[in-house]
PDB file as gemmi writes it, atoms N, CA and C in Angstrom:
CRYST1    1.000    1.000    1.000  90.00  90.00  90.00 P 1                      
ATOM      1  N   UNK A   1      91.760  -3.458  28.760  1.00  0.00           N  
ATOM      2  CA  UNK A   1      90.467  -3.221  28.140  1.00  0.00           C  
ATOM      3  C   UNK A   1      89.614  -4.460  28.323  1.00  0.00           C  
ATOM      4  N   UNK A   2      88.331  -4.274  28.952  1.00  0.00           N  
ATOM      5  CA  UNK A   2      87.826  -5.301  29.010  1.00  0.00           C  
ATOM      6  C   UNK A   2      86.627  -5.236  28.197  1.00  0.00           C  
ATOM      7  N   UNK A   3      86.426  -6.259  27.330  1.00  0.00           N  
ATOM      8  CA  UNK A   3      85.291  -7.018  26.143  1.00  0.00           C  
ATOM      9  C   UNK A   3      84.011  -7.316  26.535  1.00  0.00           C  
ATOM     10  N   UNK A   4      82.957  -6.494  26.185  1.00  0.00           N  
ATOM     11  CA  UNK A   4      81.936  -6.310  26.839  1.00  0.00           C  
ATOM     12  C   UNK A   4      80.796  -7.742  26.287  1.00  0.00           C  
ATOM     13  N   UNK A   5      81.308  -8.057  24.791  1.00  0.00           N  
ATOM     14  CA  UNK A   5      80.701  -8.724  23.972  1.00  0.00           C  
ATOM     15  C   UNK A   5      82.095  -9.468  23.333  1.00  0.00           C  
ATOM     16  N   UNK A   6      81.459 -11.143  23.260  1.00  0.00           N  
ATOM     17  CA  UNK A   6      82.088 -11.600  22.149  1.00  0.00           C  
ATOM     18  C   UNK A   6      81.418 -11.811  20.763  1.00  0.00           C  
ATOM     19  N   UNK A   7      82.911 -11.289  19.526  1.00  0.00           N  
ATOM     20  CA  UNK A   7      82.143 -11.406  18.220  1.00  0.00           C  
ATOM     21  C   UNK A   7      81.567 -12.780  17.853  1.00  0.00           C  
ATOM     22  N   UNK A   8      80.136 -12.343  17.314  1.00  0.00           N  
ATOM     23  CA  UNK A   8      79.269 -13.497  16.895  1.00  0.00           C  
ATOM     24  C   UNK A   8      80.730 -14.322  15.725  1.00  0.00           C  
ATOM     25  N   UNK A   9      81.685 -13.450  14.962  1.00  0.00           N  
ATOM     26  CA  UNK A   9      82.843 -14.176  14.200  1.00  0.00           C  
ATOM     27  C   UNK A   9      83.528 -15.779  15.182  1.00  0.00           C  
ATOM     28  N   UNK A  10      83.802 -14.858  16.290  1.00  0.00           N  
ATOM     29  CA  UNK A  10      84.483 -15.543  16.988  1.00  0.00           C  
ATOM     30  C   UNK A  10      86.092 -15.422  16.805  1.00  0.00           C  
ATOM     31  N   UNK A  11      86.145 -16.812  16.325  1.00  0.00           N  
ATOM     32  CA  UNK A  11      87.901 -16.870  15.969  1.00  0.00           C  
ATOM     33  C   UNK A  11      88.457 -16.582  15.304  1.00  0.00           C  
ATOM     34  N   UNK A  12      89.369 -15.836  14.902  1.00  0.00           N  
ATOM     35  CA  UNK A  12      90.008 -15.174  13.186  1.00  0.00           C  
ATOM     36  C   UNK A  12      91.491 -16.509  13.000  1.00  0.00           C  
ATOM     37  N   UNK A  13      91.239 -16.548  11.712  1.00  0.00           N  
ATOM     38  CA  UNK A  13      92.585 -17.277  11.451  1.00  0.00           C  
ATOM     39  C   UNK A  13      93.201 -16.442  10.094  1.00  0.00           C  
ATOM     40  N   UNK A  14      94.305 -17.068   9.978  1.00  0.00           N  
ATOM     41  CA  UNK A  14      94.729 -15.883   8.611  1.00  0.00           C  
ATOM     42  C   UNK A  14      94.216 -14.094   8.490  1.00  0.00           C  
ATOM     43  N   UNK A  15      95.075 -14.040   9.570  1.00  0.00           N  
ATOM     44  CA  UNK A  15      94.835 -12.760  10.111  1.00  0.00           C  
ATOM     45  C   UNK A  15      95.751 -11.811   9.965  1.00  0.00           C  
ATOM     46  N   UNK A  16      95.547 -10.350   9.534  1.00  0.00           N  
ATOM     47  CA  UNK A  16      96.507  -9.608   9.829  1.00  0.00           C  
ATOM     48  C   UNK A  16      96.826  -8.250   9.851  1.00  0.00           C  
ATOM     49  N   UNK A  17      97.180  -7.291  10.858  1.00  0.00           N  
ATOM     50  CA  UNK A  17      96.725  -5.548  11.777  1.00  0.00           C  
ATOM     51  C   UNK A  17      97.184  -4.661  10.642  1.00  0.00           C  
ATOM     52  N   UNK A  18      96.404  -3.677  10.409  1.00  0.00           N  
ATOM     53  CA  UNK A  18      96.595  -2.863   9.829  1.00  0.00           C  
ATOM     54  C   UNK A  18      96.231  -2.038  10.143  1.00  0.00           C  
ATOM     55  N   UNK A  19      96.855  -0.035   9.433  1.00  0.00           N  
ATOM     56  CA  UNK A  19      96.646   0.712   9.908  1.00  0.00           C  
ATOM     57  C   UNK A  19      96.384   2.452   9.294  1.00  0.00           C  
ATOM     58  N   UNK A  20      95.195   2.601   9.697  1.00  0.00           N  
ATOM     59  CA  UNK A  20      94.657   3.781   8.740  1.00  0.00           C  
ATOM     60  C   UNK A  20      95.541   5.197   8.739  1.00  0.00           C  
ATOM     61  N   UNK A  21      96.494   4.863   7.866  1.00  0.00           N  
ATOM     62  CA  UNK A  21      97.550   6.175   7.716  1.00  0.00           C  
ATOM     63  C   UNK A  21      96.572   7.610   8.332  1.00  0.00           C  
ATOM     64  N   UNK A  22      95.914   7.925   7.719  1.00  0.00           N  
ATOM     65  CA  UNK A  22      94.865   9.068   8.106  1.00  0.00           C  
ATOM     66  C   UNK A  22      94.336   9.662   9.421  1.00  0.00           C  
ATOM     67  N   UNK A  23      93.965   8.246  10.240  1.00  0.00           N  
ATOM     68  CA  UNK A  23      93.387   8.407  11.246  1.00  0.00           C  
ATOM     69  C   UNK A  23      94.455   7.498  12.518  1.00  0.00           C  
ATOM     70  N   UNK A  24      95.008   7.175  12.049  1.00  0.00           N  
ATOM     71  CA  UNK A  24      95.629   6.205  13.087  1.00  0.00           C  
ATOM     72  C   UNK A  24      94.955   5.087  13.676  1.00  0.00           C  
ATOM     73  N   UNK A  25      94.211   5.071  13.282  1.00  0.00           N  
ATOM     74  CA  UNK A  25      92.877   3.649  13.733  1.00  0.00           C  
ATOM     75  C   UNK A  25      93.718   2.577  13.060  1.00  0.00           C  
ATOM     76  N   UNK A  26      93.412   1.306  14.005  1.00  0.00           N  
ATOM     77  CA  UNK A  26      93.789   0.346  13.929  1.00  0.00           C  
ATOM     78  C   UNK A  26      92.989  -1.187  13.749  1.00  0.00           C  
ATOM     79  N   UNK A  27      92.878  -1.701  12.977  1.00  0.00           N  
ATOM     80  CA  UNK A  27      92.088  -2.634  12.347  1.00  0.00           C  
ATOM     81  C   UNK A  27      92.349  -4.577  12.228  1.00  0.00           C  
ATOM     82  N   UNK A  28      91.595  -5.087  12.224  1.00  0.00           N  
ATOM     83  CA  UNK A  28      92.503  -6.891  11.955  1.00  0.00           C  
ATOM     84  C   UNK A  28      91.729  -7.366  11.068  1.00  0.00           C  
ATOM     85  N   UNK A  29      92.896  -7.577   9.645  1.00  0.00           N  
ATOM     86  CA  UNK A  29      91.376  -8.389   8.699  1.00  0.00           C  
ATOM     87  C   UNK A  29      91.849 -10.077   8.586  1.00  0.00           C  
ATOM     88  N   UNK A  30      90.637 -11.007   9.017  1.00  0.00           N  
ATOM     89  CA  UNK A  30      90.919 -12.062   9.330  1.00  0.00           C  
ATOM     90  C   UNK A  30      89.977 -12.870   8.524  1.00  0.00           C  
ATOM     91  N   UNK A  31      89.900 -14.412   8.647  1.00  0.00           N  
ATOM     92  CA  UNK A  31      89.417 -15.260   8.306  1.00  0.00           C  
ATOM     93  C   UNK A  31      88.381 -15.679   9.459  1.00  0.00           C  
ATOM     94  N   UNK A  32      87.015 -15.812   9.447  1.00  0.00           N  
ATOM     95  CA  UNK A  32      86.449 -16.100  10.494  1.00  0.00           C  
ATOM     96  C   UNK A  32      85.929 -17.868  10.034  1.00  0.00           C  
ATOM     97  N   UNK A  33      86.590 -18.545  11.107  1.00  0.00           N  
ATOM     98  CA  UNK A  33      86.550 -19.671  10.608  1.00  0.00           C  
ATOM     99  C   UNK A  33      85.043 -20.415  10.911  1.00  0.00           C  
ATOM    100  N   UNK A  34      84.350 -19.596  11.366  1.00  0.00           N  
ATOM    101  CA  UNK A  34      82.797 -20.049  12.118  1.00  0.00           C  
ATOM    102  C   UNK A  34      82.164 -19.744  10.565  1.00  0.00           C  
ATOM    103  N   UNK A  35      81.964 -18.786   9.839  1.00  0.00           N  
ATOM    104  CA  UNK A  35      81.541 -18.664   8.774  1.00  0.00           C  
ATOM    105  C   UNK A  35      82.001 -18.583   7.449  1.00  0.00           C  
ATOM    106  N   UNK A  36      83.211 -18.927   7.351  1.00  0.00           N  
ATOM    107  CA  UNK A  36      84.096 -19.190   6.093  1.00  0.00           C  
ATOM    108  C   UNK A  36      84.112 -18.041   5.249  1.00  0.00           C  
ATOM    109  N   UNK A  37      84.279 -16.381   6.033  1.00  0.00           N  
ATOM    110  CA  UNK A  37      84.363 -15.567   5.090  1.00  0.00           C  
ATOM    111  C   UNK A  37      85.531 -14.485   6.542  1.00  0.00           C  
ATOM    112  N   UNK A  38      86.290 -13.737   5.069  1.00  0.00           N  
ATOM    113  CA  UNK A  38      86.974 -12.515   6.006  1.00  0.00           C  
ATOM    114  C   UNK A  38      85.913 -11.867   6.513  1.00  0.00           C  
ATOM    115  N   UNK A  39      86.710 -11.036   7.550  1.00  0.00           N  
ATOM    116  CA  UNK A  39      85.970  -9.792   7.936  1.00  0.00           C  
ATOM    117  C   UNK A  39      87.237  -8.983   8.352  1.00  0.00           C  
ATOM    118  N   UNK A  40      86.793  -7.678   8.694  1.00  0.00           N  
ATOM    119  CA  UNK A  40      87.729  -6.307   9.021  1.00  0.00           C  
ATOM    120  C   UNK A  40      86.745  -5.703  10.359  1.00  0.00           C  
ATOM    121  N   UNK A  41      87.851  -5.580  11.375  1.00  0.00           N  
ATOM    122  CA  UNK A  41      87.097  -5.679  12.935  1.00  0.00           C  
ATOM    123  C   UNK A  41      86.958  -3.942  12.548  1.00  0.00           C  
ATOM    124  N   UNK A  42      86.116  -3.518  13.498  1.00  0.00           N  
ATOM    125  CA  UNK A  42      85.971  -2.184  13.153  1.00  0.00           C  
ATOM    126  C   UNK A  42      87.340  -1.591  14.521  1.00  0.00           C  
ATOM    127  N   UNK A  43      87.459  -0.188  14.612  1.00  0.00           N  
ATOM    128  CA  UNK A  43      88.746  -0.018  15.361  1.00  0.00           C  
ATOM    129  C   UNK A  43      88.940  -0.304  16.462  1.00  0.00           C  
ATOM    130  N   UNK A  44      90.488  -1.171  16.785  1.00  0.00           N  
ATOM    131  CA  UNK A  44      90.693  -1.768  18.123  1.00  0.00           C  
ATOM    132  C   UNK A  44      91.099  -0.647  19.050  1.00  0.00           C  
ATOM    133  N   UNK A  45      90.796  -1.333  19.815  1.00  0.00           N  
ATOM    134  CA  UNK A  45      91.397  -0.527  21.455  1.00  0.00           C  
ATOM    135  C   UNK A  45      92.442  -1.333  22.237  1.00  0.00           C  
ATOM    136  N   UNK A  46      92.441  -2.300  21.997  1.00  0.00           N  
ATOM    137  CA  UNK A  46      93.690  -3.318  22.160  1.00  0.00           C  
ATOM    138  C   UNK A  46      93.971  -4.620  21.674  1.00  0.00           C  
ATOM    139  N   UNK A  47      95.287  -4.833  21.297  1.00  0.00           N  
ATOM    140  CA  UNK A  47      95.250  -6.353  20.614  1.00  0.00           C  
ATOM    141  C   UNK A  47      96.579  -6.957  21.706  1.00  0.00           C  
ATOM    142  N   UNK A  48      96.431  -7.686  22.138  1.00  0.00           N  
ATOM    143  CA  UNK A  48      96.998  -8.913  22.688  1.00  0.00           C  
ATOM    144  C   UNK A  48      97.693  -9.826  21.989  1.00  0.00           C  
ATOM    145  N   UNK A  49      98.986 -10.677  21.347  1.00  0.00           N  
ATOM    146  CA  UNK A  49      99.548 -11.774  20.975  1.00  0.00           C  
ATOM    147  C   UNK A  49     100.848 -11.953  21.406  1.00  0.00           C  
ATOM    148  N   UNK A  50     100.175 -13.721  21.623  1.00  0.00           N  
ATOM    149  CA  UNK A  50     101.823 -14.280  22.419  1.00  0.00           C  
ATOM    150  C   UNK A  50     102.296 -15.002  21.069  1.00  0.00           C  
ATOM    151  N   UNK A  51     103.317 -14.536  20.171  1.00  0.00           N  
ATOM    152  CA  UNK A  51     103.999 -15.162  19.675  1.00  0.00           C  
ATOM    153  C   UNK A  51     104.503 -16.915  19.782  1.00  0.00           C  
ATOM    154  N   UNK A  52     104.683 -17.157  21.032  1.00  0.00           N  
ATOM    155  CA  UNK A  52     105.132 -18.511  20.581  1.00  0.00           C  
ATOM    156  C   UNK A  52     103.776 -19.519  21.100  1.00  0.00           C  
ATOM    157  N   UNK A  53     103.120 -19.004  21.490  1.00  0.00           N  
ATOM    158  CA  UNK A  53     101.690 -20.103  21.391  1.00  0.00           C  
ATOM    159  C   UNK A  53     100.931 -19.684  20.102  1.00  0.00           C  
ATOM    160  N   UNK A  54     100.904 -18.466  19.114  1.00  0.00           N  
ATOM    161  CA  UNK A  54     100.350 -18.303  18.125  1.00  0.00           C  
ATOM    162  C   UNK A  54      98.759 -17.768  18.264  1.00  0.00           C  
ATOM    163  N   UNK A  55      98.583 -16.955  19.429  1.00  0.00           N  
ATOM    164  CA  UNK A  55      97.254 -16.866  19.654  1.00  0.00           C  
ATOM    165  C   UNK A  55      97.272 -15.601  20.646  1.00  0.00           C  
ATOM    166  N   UNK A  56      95.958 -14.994  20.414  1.00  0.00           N  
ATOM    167  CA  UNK A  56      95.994 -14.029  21.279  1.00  0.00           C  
ATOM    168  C   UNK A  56      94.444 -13.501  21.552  1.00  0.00           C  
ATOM    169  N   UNK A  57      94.227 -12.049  21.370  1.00  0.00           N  
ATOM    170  CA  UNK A  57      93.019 -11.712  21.598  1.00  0.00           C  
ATOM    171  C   UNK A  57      92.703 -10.041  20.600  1.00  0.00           C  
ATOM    172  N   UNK A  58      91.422  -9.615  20.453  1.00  0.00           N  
ATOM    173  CA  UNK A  58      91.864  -8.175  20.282  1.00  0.00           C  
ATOM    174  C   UNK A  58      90.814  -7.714  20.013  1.00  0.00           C  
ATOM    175  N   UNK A  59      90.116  -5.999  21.054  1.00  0.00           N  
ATOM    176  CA  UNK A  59      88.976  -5.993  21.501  1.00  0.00           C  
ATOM    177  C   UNK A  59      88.723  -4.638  20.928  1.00  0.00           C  
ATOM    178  N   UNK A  60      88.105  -4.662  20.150  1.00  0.00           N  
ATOM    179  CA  UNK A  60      87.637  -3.246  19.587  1.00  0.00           C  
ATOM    180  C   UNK A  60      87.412  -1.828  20.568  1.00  0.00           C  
ATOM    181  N   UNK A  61      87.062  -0.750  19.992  1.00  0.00           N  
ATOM    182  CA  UNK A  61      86.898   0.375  21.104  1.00  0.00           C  
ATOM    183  C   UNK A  61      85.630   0.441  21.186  1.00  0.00           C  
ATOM    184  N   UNK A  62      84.200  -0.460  20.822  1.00  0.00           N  
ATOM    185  CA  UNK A  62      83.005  -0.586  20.982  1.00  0.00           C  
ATOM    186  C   UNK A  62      82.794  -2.178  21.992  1.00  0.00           C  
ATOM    187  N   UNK A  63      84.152  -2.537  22.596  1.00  0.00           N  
ATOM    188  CA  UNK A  63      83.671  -3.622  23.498  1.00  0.00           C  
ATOM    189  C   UNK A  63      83.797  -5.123  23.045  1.00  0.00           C  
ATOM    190  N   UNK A  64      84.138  -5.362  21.580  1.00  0.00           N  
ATOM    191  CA  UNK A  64      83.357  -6.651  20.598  1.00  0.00           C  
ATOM    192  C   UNK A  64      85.335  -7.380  21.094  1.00  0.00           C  
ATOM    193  N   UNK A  65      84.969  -8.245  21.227  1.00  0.00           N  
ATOM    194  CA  UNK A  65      86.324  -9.932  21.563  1.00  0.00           C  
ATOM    195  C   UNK A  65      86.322 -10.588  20.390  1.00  0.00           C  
ATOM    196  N   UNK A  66      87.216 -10.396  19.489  1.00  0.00           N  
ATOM    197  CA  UNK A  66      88.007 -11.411  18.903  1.00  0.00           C  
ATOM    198  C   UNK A  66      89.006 -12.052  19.205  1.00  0.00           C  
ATOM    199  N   UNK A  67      88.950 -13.929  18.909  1.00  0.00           N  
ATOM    200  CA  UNK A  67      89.856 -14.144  19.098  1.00  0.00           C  
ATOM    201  C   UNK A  67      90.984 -14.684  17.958  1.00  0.00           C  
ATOM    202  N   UNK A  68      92.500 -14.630  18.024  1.00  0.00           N  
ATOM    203  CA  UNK A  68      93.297 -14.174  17.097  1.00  0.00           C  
ATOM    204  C   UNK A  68      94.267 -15.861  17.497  1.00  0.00           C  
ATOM    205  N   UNK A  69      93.823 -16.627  15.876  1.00  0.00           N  
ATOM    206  CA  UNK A  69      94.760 -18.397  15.756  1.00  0.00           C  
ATOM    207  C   UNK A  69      95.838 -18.121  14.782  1.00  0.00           C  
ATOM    208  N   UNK A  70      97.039 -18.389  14.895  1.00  0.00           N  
ATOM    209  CA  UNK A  70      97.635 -18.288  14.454  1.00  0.00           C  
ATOM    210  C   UNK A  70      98.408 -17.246  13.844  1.00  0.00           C  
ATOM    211  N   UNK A  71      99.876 -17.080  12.710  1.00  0.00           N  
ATOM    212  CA  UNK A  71     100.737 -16.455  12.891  1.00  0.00           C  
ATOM    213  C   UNK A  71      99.969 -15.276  12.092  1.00  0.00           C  
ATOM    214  N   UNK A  72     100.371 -14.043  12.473  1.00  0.00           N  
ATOM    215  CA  UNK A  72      99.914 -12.748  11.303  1.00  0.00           C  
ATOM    216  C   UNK A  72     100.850 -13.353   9.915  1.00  0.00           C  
ATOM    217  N   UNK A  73      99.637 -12.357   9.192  1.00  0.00           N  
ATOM    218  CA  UNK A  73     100.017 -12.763   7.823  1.00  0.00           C  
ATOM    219  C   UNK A  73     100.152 -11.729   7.106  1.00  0.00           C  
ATOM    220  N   UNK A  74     101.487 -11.473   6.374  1.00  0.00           N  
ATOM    221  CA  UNK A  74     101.374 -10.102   5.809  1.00  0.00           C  
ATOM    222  C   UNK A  74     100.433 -10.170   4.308  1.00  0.00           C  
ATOM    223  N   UNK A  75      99.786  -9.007   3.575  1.00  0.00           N  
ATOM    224  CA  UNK A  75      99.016  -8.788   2.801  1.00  0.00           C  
ATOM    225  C   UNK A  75      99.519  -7.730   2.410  1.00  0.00           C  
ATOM    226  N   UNK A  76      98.528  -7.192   1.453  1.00  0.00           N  
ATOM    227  CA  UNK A  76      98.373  -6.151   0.611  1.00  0.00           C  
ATOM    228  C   UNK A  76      96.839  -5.649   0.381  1.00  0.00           C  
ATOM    229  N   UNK A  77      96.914  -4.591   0.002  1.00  0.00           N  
ATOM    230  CA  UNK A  77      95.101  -3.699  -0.802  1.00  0.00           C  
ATOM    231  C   UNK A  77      95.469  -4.808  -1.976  1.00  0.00           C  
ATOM    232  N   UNK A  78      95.586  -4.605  -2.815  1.00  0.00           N  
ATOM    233  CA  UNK A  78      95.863  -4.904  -4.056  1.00  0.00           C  
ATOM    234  C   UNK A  78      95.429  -6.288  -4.481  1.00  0.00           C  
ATOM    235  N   UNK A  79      95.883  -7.316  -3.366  1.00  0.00           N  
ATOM    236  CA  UNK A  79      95.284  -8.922  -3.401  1.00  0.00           C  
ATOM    237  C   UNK A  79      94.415  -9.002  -2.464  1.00  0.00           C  
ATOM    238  N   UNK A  80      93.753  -8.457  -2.530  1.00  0.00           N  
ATOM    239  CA  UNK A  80      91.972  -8.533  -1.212  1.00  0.00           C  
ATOM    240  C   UNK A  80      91.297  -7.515  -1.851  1.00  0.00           C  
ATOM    241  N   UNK A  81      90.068  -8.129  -2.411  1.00  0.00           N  
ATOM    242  CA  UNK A  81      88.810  -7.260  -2.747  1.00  0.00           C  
ATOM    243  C   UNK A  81      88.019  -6.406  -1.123  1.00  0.00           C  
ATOM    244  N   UNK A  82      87.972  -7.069   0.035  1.00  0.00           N  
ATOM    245  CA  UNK A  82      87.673  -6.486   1.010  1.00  0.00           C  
ATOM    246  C   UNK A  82      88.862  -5.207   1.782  1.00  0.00           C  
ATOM    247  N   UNK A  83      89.525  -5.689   1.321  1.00  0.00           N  
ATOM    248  CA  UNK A  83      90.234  -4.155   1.584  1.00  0.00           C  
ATOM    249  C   UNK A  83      90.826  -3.224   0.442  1.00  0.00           C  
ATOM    250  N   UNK A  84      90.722  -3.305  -0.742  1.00  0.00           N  
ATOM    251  CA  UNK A  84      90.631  -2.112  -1.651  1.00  0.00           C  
ATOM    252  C   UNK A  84      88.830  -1.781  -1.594  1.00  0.00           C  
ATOM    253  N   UNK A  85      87.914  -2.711  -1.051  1.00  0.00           N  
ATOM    254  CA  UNK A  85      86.672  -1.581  -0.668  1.00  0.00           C  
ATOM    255  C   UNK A  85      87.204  -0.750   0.493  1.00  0.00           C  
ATOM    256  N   UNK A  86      87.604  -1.442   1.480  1.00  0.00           N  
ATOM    257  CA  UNK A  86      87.726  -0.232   2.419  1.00  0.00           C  
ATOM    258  C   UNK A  86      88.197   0.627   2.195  1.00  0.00           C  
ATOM    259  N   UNK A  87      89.351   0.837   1.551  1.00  0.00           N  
ATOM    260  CA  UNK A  87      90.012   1.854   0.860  1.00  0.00           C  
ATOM    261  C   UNK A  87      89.474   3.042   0.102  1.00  0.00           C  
ATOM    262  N   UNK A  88      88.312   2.256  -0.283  1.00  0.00           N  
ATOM    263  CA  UNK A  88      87.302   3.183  -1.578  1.00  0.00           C  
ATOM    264  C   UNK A  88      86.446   3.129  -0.804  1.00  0.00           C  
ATOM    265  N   UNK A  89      86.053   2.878   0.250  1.00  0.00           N  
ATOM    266  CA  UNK A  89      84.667   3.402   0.963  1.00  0.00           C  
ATOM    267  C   UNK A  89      85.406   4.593   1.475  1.00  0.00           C  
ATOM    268  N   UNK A  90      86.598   4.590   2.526  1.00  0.00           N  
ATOM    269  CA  UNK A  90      87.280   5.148   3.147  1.00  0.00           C  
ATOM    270  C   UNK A  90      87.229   6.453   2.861  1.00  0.00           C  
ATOM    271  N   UNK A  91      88.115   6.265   1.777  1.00  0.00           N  
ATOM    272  CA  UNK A  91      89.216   7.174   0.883  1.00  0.00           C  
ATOM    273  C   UNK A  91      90.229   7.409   1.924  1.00  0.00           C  
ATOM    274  N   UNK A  92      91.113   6.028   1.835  1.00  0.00           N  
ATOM    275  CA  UNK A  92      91.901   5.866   3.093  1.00  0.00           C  
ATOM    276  C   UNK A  92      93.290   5.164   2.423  1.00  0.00           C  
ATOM    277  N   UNK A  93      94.489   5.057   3.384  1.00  0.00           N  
ATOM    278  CA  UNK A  93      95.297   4.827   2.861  1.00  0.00           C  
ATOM    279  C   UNK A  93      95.756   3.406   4.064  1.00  0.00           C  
ATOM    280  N   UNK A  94      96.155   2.787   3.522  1.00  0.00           N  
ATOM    281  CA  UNK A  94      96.580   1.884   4.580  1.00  0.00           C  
ATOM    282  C   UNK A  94      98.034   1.212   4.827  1.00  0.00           C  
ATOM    283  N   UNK A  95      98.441   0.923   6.047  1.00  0.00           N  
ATOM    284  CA  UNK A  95      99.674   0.299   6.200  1.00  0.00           C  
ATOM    285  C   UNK A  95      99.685  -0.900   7.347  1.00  0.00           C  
ATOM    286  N   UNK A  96     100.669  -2.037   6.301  1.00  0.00           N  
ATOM    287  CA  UNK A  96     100.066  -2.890   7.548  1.00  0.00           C  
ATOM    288  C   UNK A  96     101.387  -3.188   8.676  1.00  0.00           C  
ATOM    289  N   UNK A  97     101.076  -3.634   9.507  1.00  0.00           N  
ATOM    290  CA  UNK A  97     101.813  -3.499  10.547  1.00  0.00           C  
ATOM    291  C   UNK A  97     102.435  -5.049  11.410  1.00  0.00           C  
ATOM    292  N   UNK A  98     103.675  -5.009  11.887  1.00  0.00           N  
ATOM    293  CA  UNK A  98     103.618  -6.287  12.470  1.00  0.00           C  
ATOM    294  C   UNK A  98     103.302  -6.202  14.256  1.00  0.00           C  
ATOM    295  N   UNK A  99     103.384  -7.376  14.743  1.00  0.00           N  
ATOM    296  CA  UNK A  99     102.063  -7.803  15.832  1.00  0.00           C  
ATOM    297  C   UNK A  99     103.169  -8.219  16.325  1.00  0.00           C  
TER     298      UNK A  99                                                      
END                                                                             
């Protein structure tokens, strides 16, 4: 898949894939370290990571390049206000996944 655009985010750190039980869409909610706030990529079309360099890539199905520092991090809805909204915007169920 090639990235038509890179995200104005840029780099995600404290990152980690999850996945919309419902739809099967696949998501990364990260730390964007350019603006000191999470975000939740809208659905990927491919994610890329090399484990032992800790870095990778992962490009939505609208074209947008993130890039992915360091190890996934597991989470929960429950301890993130940005993803129990998604949940309640949704009305979605989520599971997260390892990378």
């Amino acid at each position: 898949m090639e990235a038509r655009a890179e995200s104005e985010c840029g780099q995600l750190i404290s990152w980690g894939l999850f996945e919309v039980i419902e739809t099967g869409a696949k998501h990364i909610i990260g730390h964007a370290s350019a603006f000191g706030f999470d975000v939740i990529t809208q659905e990927l079309a491919h994610i890329d990571f090399n484990a032992k360099t800790k870095s990778g890539i992962a490009v939505t199905k609208t074209g947008i390049l993130y890039h992915l520092h360091g190890k996934p991090l597991k989470f929960g809805v429950k301890g993130h206000h940005q993803l129990r909204d998604f949940v309640d915007i949704h009305q979605c169920t989520i599971k997260v996944l390892k990378v």
